[in-house]
C-alpha positions as CSV (number, residue, x, y, z in Angstrom):
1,X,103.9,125.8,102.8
2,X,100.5,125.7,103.1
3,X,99.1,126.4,106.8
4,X,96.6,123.7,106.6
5,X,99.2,121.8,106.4
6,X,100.1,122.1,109.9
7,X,97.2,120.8,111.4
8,X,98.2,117.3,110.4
9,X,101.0,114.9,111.3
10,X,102.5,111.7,109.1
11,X,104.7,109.2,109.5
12,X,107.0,106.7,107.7
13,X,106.7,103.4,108.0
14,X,109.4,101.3,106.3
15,X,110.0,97.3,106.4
16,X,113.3,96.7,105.0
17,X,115.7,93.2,104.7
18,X,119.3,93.3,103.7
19,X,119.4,96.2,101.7
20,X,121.6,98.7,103.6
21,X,122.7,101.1,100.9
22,X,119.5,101.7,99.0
23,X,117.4,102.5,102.7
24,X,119.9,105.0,103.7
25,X,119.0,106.7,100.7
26,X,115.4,106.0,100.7
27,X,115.2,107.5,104.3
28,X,117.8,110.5,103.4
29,X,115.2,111.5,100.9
30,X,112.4,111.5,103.8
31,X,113.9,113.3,106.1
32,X,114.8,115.9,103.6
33,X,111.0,116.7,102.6
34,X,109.8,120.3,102.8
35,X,106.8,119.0,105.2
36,X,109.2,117.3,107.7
37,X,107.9,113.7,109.0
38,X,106.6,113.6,112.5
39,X,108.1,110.3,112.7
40,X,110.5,107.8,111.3
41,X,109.6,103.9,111.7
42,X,111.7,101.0,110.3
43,X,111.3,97.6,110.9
44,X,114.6,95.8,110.0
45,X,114.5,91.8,109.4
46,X,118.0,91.5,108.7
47,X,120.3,89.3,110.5
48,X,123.2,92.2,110.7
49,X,120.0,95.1,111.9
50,X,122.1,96.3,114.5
51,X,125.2,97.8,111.9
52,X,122.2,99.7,110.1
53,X,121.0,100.8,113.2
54,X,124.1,102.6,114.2
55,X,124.9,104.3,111.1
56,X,121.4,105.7,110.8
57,X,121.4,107.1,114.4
58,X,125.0,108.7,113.8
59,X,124.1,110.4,111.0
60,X,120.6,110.6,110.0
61,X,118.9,110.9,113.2
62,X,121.6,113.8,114.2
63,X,121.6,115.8,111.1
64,X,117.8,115.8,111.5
65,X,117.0,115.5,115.2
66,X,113.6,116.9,115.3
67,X,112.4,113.8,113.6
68,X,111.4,111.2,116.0
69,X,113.3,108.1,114.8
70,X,112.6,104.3,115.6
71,X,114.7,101.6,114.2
72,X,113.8,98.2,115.6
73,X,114.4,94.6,114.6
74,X,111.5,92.8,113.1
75,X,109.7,90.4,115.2
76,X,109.9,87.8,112.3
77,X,110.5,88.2,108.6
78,X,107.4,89.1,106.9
79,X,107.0,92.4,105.4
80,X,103.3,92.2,106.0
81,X,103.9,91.9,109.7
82,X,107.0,94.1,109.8
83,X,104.6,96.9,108.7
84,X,102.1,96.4,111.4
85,X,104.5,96.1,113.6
86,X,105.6,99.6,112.3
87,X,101.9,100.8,112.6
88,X,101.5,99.5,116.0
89,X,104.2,102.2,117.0
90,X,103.1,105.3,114.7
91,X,101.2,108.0,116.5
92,X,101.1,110.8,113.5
93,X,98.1,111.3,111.6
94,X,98.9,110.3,108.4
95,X,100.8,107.3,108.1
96,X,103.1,106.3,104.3
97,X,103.9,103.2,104.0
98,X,106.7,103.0,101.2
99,X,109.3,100.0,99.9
100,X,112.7,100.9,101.1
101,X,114.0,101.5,97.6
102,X,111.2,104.3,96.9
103,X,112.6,107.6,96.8
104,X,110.7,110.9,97.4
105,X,110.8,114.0,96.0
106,X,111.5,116.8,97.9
107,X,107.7,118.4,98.0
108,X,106.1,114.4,98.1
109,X,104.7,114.5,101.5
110,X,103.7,118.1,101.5
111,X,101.3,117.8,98.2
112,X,99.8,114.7,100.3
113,X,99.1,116.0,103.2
114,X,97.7,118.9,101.5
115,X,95.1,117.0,100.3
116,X,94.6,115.3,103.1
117,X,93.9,118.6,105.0
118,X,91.2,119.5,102.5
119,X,89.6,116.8,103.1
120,X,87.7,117.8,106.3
121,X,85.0,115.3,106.2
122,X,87.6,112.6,105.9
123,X,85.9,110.6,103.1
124,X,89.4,109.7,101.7
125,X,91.5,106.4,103.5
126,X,94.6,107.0,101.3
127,X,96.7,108.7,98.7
128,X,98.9,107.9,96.3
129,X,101.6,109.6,95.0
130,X,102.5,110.2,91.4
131,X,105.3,107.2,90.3
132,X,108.2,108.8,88.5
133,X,110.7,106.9,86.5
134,X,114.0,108.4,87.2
135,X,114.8,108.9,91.3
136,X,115.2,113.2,92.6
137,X,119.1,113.3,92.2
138,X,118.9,112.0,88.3
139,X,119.4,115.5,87.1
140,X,122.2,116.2,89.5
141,X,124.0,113.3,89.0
142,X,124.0,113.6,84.9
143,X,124.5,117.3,84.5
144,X,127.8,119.0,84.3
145,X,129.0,122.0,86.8
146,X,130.7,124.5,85.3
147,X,133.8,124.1,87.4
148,X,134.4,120.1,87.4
149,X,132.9,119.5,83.8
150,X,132.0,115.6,83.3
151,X,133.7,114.5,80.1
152,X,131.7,113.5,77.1
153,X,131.7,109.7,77.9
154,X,130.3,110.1,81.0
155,X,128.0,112.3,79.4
156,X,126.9,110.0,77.4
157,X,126.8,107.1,79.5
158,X,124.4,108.7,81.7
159,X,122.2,109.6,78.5
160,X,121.7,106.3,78.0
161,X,120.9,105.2,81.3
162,X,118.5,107.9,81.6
163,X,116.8,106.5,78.0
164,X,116.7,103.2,79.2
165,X,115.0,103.8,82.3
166,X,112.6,105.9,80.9
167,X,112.0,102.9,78.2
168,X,111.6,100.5,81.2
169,X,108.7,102.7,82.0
170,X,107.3,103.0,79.0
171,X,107.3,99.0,78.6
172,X,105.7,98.8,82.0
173,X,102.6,100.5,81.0
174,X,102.1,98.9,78.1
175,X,101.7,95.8,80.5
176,X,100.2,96.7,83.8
177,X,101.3,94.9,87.0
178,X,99.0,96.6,89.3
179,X,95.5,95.8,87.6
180,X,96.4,92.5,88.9
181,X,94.3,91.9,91.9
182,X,90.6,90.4,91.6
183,X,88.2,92.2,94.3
184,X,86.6,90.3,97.1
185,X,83.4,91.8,96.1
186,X,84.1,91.6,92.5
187,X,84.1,95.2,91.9
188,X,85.9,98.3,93.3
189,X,84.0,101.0,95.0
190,X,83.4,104.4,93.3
191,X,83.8,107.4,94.7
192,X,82.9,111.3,93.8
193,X,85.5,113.5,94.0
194,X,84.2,116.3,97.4
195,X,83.9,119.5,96.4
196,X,86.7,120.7,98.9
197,X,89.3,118.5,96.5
198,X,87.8,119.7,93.2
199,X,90.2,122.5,92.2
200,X,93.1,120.2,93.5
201,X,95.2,117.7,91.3
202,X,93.9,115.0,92.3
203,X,91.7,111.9,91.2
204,X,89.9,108.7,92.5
205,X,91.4,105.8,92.0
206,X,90.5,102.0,92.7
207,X,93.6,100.8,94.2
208,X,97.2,102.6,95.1
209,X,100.7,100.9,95.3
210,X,102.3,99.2,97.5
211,X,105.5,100.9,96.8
212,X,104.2,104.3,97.7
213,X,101.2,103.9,99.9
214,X,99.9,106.5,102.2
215,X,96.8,106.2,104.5
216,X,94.6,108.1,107.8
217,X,96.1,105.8,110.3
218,X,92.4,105.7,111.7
219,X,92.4,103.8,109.0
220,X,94.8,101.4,109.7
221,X,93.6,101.0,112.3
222,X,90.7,99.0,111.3
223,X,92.1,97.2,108.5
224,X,95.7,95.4,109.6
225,X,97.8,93.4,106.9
226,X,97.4,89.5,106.4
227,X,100.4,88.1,108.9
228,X,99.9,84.7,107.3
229,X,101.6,85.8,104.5
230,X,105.8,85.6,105.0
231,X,108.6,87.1,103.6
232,X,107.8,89.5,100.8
233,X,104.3,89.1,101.3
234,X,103.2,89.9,97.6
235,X,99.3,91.5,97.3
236,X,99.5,92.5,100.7
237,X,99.2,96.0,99.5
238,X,96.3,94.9,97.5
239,X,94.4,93.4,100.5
240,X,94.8,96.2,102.6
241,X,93.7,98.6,99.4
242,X,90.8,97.3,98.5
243,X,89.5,96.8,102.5
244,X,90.4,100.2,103.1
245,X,88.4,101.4,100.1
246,X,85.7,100.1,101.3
247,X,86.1,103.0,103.9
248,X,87.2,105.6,102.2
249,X,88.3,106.6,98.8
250,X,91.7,106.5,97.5
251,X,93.1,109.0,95.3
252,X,96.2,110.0,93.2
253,X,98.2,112.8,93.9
254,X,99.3,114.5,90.8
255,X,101.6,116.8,92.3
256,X,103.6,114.8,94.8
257,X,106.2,112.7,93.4
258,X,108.3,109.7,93.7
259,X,110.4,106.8,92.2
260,X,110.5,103.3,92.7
261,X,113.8,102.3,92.1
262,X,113.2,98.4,92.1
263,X,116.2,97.2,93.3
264,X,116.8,93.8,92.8
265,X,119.2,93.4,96.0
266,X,117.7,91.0,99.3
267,X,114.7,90.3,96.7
268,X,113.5,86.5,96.0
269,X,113.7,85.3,92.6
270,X,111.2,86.2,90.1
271,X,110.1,83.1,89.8
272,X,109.1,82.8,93.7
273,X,107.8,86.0,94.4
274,X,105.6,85.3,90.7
275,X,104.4,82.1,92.3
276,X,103.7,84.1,95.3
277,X,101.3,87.2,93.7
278,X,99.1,84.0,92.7
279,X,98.8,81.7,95.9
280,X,99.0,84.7,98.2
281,X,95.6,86.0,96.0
282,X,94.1,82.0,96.4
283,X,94.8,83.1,99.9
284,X,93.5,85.8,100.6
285,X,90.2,85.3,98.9
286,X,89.5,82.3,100.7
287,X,89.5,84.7,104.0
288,X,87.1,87.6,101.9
289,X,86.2,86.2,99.3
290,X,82.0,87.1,98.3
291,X,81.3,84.0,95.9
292,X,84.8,81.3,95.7
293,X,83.4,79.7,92.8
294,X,83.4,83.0,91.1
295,X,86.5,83.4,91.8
296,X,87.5,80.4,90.6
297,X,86.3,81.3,87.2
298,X,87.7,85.0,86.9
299,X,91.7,83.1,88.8
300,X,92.0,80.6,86.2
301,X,91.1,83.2,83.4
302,X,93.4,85.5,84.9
303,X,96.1,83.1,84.8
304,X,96.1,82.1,81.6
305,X,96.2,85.7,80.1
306,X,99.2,86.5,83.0
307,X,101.0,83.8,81.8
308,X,101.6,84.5,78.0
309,X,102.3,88.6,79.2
310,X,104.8,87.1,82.0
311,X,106.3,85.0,78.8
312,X,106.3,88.4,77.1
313,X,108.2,90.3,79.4
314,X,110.3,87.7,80.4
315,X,111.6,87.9,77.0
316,X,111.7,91.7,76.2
317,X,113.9,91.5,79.4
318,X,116.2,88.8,78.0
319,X,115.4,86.0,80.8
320,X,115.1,83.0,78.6
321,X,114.7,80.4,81.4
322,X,111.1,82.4,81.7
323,X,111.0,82.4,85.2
324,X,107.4,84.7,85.5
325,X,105.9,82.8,83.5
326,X,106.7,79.6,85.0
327,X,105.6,81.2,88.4
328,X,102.4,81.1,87.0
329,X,103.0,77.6,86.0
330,X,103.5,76.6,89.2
331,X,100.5,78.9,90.8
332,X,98.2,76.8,88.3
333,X,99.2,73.4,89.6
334,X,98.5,74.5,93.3
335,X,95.8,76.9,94.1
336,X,93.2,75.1,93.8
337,X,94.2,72.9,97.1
338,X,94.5,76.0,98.5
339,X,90.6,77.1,98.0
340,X,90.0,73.9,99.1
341,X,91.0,74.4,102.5
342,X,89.0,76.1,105.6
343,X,90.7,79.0,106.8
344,X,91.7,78.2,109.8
345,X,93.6,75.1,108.6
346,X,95.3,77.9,105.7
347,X,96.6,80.3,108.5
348,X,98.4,76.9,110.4
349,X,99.9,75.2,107.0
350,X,100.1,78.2,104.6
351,X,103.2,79.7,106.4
352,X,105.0,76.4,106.2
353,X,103.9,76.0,102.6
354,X,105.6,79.3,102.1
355,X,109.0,78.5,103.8
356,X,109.4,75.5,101.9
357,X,108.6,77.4,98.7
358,X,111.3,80.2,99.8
359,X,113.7,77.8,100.9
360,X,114.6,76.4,97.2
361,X,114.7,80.1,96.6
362,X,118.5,80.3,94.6
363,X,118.9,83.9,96.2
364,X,117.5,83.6,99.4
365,X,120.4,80.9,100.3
366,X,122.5,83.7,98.8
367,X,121.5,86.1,101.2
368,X,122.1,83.3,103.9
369,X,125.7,82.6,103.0
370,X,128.4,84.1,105.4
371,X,129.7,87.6,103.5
């Protein structure tokens, strides 16, 4: 390990909601990282918190007891305020913010905060690592020990979920979900590289994702996420991005990895959390936005060209009901009332507008039903 390394702290931050199997891994794969965390934080919304609670402090927090951990119940169910709530607690330098069902590799944390410690003018707000496809244990799990060999069937089962995950990849490149986000000043801030980071694998980049988010916490502290937003607040990552690049640049970290396994489990429906990336974007650009009319112009267009590559992938992944691209549908027919509003009067009737929204949700009264 790097000394320099040692002169800065981090943290994890983690708002999580029903999803007990994949966190326990997610937070397995933290507290296993050659650059230890100063701090474990999550923020649990879940009706049943306290069962999660106890088997993470049994076993987790023991096997790795000089990790500070904090498992709390959320103050209300909105990941956007479940991760401030988290901040509000943090005291290490560095803060990640990851999804619950991102997994890190090994050496994640290390290559971040090694370029974090090189950067001792602190002109960079936050880091990204690099997204892989398949999660740390991938080759463990499909290769074959000498003594207990797997058989060729499972062999080849586990070939083809490999190739089909690394296809889902592919597929998501070819259309981007993260160059999504329109910016309040209608253009992202650029950045040169300092010469202290030069040598390093690393390189600017205009936004990072929410799934694998790391930031100065003096950062965070200046730029909080939108609470009006509920739920799954979708583009809350994107509104605390771009404000935070306005501070700082963000960069990619080539050599710190992790996965993002997506897990559909305690996850709305496609079709709400679609229709929630576009009015939670109406939303926040009425609070930030330079020129609304502008906007406007560049939303609509946006739309439009989201909707036919929503209708795209809702087809390559065999959803013939189409729920993305109806989620646009739907985000078409209501924004504009929306923009129409003050702010003030959107931070009273927005939430509501929300619950209603989520309430029709077919898996959130899933989730509700008794187990």
């Amino acid at each position: 390990m790097s000394l320099v390394t040692n002169t800065l702290s981090w943290a994890l931050v983690i708002p999580t909601y029903q999803r007990q199997t994949i966190l326990l891994r997610c937070l397995s794969c933290a507290a296993q990282q050659t650059l230890p965390p100063q701090e474990i934080i999550v923020i649990d919304a879940s009706p049943d918190w306290e069962a999660t609670y106890h088997q993470v402090m049994q076993t987790l927090a023991n096997q790795h007891s000089s990790i500070d951990w904090k498992y709390l119940p959320a103050n209300r169910l909105s990941s956007a305020a479940q991760r401030n709530q988290g901040i509000n607690l943090a005291t290490a330098d560095i803060v990640f913010l990851i999804d619950d069902d991102s997994l890190m590799y090994p050496e994640c944390a290390q290559e971040v905060i090694r370029l974090y410690a090189q950067d001792t003018q602190h002109q960079v707000a936050g880091i990204m690592p690099k997204l892989e496809a398949l999660p740390p244990d991938s080759q463990e799990q499909s290769g074959a020990v000498n003594n207990n060999p797997i058989s060729f069937r499972s062999k080849l089962a586990n070939g083809i979920k490999i190739f089909q995950a690394k296809l889902r990849y592919f597929a998501k490149q070819l259309i981007k979900d993260d160059d999504i986000f329109i910016p309040y000043d209608f253009a992202f801030p650029k950045y040169t590289l300092p010469e202290t980071l030069k040598d390093m694998d690393t390189h600017p980049v205009p936004m990072i994702h929410g799934a694998r988010m790391s930031y100065r916490r003096e950062i965070l502290t200046q730029v909080r996420f939108e609470e009006t937003l509920e739920c799954y607040a979708v583009n809350e990552d994107n509104d605390v991005c771009y404000r935070a690049s306005r501070l700082g640049m963000l960069l990619h970290a080539l050599q710190a990895r992790i996965c993002h396994l997506q897990t559909p489990e305690g996850r709305l429906t496609r079709f709400t959390t679609t229709a929630l990336w576009g009015l939670n974007q109406a939303v926040l650009h009425r609070f930030h936005s330079a020129d609304l009319q502008r906007f406007n112009q560049r939303f609509r267009q946006l739309l439009w060209q989201r909707l036919w590559t929503q209708a795209l992938k809702d087809i390559l992944d065999r959803r013939w009901t189409l729920p993305s691209a109806r989620g646009i549908g739907f985000v078409l027919r209501h924004y504009q009332a929306i923009l129409a509003m003050t702010p003030a009067a959107l931070r009273t009737e927005y939430p509501a507008f929300q619950q209603q929204l989520i309430s029709r949700d077919p898996q959130n009264r899933r989730d509700k039903q008794p187990k």
